[in-house]
MDTraj code that builds the backbone (N, CA, C; nanometers):
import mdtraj as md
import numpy as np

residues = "UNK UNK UNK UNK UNK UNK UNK UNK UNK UNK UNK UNK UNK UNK UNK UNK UNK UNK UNK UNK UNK UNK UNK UNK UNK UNK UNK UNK UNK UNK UNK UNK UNK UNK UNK UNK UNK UNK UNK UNK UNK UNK UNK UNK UNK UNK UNK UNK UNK UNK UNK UNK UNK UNK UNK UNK UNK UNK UNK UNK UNK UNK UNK UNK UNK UNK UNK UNK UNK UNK UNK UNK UNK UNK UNK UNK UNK UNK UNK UNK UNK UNK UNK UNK UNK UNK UNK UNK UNK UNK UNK UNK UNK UNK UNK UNK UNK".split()
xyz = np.array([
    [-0.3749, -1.5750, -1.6212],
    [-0.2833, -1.6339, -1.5235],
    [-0.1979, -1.5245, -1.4578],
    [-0.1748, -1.3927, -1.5441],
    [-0.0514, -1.3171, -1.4813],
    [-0.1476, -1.2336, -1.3663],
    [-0.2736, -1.2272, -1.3872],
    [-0.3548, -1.1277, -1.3492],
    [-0.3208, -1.2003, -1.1833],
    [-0.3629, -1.3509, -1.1908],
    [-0.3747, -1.4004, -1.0945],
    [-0.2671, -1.4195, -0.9799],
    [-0.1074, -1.4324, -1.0454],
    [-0.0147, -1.4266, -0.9999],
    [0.0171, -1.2610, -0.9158],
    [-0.0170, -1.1472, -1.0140],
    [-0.0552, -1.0109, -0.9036],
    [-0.1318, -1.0362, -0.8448],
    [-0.2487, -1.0593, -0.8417],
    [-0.3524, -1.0505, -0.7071],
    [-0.2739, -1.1241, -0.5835],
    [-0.2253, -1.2389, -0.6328],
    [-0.1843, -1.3052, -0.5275],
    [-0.0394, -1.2687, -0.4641],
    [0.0160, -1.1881, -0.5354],
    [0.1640, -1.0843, -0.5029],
    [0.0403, -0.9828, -0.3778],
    [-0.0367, -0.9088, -0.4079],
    [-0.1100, -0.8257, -0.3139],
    [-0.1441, -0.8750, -0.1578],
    [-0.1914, -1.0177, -0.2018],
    [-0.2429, -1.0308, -0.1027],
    [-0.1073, -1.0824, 0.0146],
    [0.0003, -1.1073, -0.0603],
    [0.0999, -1.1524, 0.0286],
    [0.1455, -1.0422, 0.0791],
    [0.1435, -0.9202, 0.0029],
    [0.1819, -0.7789, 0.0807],
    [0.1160, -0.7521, 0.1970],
    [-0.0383, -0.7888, 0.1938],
    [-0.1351, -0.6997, 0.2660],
    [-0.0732, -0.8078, 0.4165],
    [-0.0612, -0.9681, 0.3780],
    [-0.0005, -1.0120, 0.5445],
    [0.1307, -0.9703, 0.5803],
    [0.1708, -0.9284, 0.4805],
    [0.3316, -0.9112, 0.5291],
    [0.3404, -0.7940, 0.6564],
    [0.2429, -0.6808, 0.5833],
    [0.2592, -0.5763, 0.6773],
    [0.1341, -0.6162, 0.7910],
    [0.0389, -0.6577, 0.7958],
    [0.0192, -0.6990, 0.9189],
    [0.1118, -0.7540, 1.0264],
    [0.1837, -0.8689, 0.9675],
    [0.2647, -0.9425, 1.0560],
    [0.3590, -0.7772, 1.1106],
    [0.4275, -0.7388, 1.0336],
    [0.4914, -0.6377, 1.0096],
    [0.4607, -0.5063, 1.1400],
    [0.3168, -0.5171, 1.1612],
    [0.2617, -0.4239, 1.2415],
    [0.2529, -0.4543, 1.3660],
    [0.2434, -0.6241, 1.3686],
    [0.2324, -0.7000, 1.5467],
    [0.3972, -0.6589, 1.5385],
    [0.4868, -0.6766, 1.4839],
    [0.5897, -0.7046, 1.5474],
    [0.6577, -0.5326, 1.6089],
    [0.6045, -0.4426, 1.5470],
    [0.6317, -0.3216, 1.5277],
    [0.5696, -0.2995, 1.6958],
    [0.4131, -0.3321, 1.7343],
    [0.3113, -0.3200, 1.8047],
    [0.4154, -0.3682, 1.9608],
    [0.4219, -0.5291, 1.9062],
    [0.5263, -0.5817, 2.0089],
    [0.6072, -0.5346, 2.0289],
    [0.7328, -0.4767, 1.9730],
    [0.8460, -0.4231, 1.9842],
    [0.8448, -0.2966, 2.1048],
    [0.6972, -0.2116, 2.1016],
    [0.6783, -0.0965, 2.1413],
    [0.6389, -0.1302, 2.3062],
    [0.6118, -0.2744, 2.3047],
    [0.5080, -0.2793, 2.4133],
    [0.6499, -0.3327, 2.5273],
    [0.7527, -0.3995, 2.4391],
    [0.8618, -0.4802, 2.5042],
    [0.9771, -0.3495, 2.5075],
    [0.9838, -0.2076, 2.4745],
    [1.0575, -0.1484, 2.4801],
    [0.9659, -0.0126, 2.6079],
    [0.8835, -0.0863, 2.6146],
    [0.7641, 0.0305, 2.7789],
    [0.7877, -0.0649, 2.8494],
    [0.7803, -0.2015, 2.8467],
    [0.8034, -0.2745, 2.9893],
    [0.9133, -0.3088, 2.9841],
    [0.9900, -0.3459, 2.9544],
    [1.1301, -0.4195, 2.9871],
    [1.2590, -0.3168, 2.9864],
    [1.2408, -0.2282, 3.0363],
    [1.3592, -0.1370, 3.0268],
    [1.4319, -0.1329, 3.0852],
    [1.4752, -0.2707, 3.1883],
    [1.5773, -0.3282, 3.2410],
    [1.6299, -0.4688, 3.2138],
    [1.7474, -0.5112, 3.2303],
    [1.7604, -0.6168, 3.2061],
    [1.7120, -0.7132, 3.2836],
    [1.6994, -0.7082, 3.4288],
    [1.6998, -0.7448, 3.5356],
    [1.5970, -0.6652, 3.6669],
    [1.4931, -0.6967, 3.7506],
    [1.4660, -0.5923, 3.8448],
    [1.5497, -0.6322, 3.9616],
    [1.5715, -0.4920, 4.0053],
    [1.6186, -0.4573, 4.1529],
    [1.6468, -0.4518, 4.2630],
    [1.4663, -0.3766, 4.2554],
    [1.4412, -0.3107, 4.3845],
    [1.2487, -0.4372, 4.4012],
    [1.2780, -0.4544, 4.5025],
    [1.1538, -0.5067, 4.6120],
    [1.0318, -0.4153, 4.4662],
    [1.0301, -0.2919, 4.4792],
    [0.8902, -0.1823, 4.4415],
    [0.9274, -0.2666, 4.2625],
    [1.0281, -0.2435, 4.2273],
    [1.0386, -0.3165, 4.0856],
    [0.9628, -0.4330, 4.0629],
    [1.0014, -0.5297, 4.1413],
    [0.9090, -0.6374, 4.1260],
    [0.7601, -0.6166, 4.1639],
    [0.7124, -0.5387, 4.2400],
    [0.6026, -0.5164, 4.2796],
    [0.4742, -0.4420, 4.1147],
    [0.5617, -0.3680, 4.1449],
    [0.5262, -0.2966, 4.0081],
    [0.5137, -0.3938, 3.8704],
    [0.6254, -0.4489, 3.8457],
    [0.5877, -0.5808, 3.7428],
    [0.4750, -0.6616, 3.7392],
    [0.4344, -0.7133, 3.8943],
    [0.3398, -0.8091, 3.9279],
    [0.1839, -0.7357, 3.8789],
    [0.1954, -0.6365, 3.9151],
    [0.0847, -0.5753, 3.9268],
    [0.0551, -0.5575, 3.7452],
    [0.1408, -0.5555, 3.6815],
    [0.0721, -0.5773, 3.5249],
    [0.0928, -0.7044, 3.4611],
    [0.1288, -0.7875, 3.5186],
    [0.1122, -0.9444, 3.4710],
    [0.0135, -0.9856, 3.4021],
    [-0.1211, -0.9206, 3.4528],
    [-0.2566, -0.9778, 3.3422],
    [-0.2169, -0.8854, 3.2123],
    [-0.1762, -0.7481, 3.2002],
    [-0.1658, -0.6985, 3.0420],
    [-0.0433, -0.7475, 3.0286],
    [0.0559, -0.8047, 3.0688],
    [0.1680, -0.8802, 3.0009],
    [0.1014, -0.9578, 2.9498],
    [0.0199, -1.0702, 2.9923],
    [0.0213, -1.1957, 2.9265],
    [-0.1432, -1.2097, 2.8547],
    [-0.1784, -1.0810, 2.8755],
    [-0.3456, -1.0391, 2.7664],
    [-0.1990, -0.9968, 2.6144],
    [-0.1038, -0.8721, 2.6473],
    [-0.0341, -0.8519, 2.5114],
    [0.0189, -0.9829, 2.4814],
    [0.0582, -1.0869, 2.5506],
    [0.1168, -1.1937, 2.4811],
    [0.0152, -1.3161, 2.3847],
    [-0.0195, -1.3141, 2.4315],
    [-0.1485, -1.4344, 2.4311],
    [-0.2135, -1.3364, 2.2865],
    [-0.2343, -1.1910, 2.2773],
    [-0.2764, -1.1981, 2.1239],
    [-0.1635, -1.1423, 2.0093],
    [-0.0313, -1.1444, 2.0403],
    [0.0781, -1.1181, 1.9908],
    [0.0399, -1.2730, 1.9214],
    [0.0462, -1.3788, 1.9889],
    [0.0699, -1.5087, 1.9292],
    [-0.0361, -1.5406, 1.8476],
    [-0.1905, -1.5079, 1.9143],
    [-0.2552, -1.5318, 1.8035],
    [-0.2945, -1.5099, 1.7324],
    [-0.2372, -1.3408, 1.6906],
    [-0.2291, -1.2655, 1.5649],
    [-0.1432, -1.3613, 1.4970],
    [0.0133, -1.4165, 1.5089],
    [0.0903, -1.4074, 1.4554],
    [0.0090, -1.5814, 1.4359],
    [-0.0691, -1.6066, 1.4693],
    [-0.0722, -1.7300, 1.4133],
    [-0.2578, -1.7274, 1.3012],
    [-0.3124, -1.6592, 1.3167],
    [-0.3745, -1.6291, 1.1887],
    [-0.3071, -1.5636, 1.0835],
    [-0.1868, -1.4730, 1.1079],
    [-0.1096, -1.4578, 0.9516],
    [-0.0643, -1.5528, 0.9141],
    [0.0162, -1.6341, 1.0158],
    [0.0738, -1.7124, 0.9411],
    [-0.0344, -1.8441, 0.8760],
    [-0.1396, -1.8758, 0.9154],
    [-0.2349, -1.9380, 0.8849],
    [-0.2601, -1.9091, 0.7166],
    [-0.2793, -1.7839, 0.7161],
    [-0.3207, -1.6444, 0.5827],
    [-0.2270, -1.6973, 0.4863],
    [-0.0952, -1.6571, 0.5112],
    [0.0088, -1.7275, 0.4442],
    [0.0776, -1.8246, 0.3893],
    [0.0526, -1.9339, 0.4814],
    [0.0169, -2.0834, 0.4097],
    [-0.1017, -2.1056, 0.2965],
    [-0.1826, -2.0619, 0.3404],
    [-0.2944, -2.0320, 0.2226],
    [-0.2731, -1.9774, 0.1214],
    [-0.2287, -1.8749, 0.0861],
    [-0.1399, -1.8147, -0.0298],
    [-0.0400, -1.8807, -0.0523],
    [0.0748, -1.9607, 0.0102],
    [0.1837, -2.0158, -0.0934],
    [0.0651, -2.1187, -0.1427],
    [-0.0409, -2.1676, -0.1090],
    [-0.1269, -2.2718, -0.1957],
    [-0.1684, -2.2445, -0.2624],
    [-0.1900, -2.1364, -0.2777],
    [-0.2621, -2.0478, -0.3866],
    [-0.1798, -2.0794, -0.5025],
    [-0.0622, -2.0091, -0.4550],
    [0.1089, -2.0094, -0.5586],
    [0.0797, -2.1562, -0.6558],
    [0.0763, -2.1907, -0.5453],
    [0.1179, -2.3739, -0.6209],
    [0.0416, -2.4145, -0.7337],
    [-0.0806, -2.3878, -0.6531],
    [-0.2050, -2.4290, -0.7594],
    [-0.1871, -2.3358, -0.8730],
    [-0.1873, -2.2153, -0.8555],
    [-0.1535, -2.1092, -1.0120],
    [-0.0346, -2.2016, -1.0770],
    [0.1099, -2.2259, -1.0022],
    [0.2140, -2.3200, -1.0737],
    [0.1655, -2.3957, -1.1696],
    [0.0975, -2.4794, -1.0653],
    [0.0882, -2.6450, -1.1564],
    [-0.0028, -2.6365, -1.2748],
    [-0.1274, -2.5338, -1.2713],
    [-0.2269, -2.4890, -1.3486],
    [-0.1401, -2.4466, -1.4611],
    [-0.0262, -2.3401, -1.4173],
    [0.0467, -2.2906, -1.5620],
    [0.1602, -2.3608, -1.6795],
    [0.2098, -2.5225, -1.5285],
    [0.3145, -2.6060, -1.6073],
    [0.1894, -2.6725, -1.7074],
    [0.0767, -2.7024, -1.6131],
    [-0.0170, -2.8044, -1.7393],
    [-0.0551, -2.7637, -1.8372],
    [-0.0816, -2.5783, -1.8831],
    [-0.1213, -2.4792, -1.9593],
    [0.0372, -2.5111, -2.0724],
    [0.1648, -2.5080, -2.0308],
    [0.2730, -2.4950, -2.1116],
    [0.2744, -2.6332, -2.1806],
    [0.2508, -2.7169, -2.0710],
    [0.2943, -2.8724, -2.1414],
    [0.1513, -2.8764, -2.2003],
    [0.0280, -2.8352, -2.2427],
    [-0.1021, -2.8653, -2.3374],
    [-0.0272, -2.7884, -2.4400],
    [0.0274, -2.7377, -2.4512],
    [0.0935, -2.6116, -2.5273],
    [0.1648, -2.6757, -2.6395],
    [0.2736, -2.7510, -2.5304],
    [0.3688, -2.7599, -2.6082],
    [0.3284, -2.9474, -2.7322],
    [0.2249, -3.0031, -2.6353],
    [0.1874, -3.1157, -2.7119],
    [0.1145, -3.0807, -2.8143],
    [0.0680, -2.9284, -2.8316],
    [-0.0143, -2.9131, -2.9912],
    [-0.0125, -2.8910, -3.1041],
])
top = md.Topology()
chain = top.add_chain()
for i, resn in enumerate(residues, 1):
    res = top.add_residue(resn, chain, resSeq=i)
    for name in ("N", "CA", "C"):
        top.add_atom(name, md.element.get_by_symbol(name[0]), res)
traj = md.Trajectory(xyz[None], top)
């Protein structure tokens, strides 16, 4: 059971830093384009328009990265559970013998 409870500590690491890496990935991509609060100038907006398809190509798999981890992750707290309930029924066979 403990073996199983590490494996399943690992595998929550290995999404953590994925998630960990879109947001890192994102962060980099929103600190190259957005380096104003607001545009300007006429050429500002022009310039924006003109990368609208890789704005919303980086958005569109920002989200659906972040929604197969989190997919990943729900799956593992089930994991959790099932190891739980497996180990309360292991204590309470235990304790009835």
């Amino acid at each position: 059971m403990n073996w199983e409870i590490k494996d399943l500590m690992c595998d929550i690491e290995v999404v953590k830093e994925k998630i960990n890496d879109v947001a890192i990935k994102h962060g980099w991509f929103v600190e190259d384009k957005f380096v104003k609060d607001e545009l300007e100038t006429k050429q500002e907006h022009i310039n924006f328009s003109a990368s609208y398809l890789e704005h919303r190509i980086q958005n569109e798999h920002t989200v659906e990265l972040l929604q197969v981890y989190l997919k990943e992750f729900g799956e593992l707290i089930q994991k959790f559970h099932e190891i739980e309930k497996a180990s309360l029924q292991a204590d309470q066979s235990e304790s009835n013998a």
